[in-house]
N, C-alpha and C positions, 0 to 999 in steps of 0.2 A: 393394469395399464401397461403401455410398452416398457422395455429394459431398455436401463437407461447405461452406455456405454459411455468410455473415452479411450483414449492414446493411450495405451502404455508409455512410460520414458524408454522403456526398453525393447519396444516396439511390440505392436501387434493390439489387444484391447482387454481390457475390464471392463467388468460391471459394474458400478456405483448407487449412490443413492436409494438405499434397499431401505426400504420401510418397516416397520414392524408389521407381521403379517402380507406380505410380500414374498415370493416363490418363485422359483425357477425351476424349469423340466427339463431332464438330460437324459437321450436314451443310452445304455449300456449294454454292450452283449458282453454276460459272463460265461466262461466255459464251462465252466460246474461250479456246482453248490459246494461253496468252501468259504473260508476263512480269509480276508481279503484287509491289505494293508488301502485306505484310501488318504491320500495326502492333497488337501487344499491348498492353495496360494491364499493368504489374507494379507489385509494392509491395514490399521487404521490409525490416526494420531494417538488418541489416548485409552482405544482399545474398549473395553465392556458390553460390545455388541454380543449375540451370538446365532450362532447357525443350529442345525441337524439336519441330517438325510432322512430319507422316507423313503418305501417303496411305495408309491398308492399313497395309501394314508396308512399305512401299514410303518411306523419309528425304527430305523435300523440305528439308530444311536443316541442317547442322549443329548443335552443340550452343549454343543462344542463351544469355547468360549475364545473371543478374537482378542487377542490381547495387544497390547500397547506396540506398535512400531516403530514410530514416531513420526510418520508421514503416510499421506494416502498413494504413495509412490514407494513405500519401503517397505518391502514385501519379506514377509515370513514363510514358514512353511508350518500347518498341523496337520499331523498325521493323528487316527483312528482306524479302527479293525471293524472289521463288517465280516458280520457274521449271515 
């Protein structure tokens, strides 16, 4: 289905409303094959959602977990390594 955005408070947009089983595509150029810090933006009130990245369907991370912010406007940061 389409992605579902809104405002940022802080201006510019998020994605919202992510379903279980629900995905998003981003392309990336890396300059080589290394070891790479990757840091999300997450928000959720009481948090226990979670994410991972994939190449393909090929898992570059286990299951990353959204933890509590305490609003969908209160944004954190998780970092992981991609290897």
């Amino acid at each position: 289905s389409d992605v579902d955005i809104e405002a940022c408070a802080e201006g510019g947009y998020n994605v919202g409303w992510i379903g279980a089983g629900e995905w998003l595509q981003y392309t990336v150029a890396v300059p080589a094959t290394d070891t790479y810090t990757v840091t999300l933006r997450v928000a959720s009130p009481d948090g226990g959602g979670s994410l991972r990245l994939a190449a393909g369907s090929v898992p570059l991370t286990s299951s990353i977990a959204v933890p509590r912010t305490g609003g969908w406007q209160a944004w954190t940061d998780v970092s992981v390594t991609v290897s």
